[in-house]
Residue frames relative to the residue before (quaternion, step in Angstrom):
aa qw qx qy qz dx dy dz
X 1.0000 0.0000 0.0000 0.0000 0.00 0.00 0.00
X 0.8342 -0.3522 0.1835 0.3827 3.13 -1.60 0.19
X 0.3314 -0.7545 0.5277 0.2059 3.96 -0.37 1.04
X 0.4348 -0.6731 0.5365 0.2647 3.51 -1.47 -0.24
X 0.4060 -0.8490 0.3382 0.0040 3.20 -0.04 1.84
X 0.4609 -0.5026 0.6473 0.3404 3.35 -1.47 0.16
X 0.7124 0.2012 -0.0992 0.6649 3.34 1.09 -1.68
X 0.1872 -0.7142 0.6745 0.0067 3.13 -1.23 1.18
X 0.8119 -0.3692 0.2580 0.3714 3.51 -1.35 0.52
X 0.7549 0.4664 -0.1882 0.4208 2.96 0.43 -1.29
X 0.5875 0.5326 -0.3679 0.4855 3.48 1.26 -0.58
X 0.6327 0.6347 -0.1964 0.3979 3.57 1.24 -1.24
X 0.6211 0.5614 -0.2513 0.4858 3.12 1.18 -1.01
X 0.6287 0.5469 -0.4108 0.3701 3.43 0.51 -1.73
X 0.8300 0.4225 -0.1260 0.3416 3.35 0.15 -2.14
X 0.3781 0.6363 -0.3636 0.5656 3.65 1.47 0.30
X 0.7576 0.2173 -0.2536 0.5608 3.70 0.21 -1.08
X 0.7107 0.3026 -0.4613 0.4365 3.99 0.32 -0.50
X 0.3502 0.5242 -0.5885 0.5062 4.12 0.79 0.20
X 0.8019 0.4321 -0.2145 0.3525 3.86 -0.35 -1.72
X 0.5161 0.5385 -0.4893 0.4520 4.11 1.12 -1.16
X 0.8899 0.3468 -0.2476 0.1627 3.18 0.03 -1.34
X 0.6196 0.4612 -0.3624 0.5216 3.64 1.63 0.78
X 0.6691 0.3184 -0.3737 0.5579 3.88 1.12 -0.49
X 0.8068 -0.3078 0.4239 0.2730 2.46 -2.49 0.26
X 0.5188 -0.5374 0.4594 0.4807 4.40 -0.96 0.37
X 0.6151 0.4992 -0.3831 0.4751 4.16 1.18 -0.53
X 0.6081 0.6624 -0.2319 0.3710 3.29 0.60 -0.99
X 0.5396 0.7510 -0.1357 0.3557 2.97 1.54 -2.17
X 0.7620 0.4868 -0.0979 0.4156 3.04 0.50 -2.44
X 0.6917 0.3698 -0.3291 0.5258 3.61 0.25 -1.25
X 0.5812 0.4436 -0.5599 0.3898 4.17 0.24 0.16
X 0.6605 0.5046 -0.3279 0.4490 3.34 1.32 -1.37
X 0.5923 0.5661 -0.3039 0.4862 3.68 0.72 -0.42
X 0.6329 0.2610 -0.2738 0.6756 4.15 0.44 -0.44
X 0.6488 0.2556 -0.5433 0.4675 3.88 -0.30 -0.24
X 0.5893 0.6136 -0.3923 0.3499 3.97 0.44 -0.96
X 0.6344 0.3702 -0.2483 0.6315 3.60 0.92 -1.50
X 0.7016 0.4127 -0.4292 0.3915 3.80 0.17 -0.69
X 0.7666 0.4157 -0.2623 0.4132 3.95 0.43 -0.26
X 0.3886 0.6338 -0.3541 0.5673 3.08 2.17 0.20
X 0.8258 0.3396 -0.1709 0.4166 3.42 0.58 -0.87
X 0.6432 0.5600 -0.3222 0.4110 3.24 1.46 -0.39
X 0.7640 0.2415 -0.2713 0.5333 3.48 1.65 -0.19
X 0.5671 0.3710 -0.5897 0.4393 3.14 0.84 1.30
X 0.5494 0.5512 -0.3071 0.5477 3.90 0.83 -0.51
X 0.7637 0.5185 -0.3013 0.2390 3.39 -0.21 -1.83
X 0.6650 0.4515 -0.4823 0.3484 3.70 0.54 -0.48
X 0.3479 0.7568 -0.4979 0.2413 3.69 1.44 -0.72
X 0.7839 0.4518 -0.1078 0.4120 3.59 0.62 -1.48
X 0.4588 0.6715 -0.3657 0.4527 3.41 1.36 0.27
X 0.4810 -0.5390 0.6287 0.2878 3.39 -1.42 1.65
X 0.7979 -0.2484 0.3843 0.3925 3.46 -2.18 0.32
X 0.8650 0.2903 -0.1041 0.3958 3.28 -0.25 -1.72
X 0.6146 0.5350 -0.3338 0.4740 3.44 0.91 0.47
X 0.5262 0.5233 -0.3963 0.5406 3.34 1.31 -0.87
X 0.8137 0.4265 -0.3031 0.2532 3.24 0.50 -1.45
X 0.3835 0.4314 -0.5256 0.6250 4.13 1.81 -0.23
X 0.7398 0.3875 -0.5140 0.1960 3.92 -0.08 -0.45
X 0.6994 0.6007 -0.1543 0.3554 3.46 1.33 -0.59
X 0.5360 0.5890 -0.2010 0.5704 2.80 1.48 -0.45
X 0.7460 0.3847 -0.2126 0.5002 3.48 1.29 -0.66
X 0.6129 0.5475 -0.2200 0.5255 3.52 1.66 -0.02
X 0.4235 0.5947 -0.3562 0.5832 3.45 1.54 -0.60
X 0.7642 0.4262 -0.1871 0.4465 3.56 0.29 -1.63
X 0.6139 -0.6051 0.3137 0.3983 3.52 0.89 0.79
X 0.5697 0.6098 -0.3505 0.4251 3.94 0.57 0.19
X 0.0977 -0.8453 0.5250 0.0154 3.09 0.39 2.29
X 0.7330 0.5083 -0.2727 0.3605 3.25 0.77 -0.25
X 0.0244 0.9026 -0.3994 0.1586 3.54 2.26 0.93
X 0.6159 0.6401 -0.2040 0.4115 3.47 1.13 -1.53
X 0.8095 0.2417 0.0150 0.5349 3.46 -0.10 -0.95
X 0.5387 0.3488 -0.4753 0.6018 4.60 1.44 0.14
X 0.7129 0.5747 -0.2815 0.2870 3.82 0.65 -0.75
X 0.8515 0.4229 -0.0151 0.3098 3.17 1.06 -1.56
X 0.3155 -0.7990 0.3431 0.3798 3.84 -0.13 0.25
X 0.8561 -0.3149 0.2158 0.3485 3.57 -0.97 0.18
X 0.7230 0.4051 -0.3343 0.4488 3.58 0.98 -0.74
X 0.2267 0.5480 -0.6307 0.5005 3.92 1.68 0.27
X 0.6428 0.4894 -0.5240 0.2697 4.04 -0.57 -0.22
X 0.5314 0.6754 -0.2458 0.4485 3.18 1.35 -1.73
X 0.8197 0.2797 -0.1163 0.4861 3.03 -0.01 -1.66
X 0.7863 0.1847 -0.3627 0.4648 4.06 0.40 0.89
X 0.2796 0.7250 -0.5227 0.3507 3.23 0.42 0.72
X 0.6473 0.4433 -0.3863 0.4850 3.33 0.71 -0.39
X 0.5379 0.6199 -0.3511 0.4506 3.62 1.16 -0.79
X 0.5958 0.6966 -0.2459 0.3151 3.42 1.19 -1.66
X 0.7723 0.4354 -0.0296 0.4617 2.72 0.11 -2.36
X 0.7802 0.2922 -0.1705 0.5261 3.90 0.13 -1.40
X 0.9579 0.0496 -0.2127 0.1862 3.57 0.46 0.23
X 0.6126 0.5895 -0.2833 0.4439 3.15 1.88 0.14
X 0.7615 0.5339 -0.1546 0.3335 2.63 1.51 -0.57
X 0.4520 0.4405 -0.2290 0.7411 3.30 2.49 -0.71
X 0.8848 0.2511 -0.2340 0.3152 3.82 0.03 -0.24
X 0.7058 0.2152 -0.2726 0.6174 3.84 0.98 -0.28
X 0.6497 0.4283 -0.4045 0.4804 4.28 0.47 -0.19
X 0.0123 0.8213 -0.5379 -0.1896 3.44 1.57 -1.48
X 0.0937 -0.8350 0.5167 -0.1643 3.60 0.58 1.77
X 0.2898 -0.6514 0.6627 0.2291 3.36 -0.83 1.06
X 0.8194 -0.3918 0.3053 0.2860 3.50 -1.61 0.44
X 0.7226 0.4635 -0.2303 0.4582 3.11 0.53 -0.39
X 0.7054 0.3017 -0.3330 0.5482 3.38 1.03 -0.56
X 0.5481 0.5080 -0.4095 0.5234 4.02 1.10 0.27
X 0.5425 0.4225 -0.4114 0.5983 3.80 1.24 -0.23
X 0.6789 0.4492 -0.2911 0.5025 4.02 0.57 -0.27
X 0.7144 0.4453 -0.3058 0.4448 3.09 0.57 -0.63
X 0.5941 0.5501 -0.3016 0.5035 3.55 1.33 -0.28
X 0.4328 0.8006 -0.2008 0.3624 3.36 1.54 -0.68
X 0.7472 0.4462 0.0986 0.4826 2.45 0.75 -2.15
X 0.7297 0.2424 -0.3450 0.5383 3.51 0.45 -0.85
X 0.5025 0.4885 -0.6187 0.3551 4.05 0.43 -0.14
X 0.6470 0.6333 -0.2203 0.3629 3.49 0.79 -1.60
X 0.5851 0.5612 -0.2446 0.5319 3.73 1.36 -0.76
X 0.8546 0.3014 -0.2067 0.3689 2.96 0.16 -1.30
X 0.6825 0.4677 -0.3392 0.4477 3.48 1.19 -0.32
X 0.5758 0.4637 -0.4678 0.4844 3.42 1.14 0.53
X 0.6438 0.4576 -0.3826 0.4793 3.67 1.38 -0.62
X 0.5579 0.4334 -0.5018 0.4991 3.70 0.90 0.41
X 0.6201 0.4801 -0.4032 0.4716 3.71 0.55 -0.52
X 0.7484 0.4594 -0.1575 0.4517 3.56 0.80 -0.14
X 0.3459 -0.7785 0.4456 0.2751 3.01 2.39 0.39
X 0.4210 0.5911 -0.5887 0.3560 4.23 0.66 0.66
X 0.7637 0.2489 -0.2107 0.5572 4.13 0.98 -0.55
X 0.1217 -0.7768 0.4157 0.4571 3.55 -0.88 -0.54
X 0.9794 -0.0206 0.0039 0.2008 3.02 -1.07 -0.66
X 0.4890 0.5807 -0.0888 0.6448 2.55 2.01 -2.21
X 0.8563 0.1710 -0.3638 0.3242 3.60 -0.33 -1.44
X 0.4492 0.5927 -0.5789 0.3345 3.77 0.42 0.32
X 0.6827 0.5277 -0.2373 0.4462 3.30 0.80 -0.99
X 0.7347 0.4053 -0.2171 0.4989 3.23 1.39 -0.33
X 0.5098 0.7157 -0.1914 0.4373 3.02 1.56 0.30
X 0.6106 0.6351 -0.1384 0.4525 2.52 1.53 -1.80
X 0.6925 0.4863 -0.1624 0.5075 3.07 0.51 -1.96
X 0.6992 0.4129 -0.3594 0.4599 4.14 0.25 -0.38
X 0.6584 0.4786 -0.2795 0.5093 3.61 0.93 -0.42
X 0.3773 0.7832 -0.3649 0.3333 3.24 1.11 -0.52
């Protein structure tokens, strides 16, 4: 599962949307900023679910201390990988309740993510492929 990082999600994320501003359209722009936003929504509230013992407990220990966003300052990049299924099949059709279009974007986006966090050597191989295919 998700290791403790040098680069942590949140770092991944940032340099993802200023990589992406500086090719799409300011509409285009927004609806990335919007799915990483909903995606980093769910990864610190969900994301600790999938945490080993001794991780919950570096994760808890940093959430107690008032750091709601603990999930996504702590964790590296393959924590995405390894909730995405949570994402896609249930945060997003049951607690956002996305109309098609923003689940055809959101797929967009995370294909577009994750093949830049492999170009950036933050995922490998496998979980791109496993990405892919869930976004799909």
């Amino acid at each position: 599962m998700s290791a403790i990082s040098k680069v942590t999600i949140e770092d991944a994320l940032i340099k993802f949307l200023q990589f992406k501003h500086k090719s799409l359209t300011p509409y285009t722009f927004s609806l990335y900023e919007e799915v990483v936003g909903l995606l980093t929504q769910y990864l610190n509230g969900y994301g600790a679910d999938k945490l080993t013992k001794s991780q919950n407990q570096f994760f808890q220990a940093a959430y107690k201390a008032g750091d709601e966003g603990a999930f996504c300052h702590l964790f590296s990049p393959i924590a995405i990988i390894d909730n995405l299924g949570g994402f896609l099949n249930y945060f997003m059709i049951r607690k956002v309740n996305a109309d098609q279009e923003l689940l055809e974007t959101t797929g967009i986006v995370i294909q577009d993510l994750t093949k830049w966090l492999y170009e950036k050597e933050l995922i490998d191989n496998q979980a791109l492929d496993i990405a892919l295919e869930m976004s799909q």
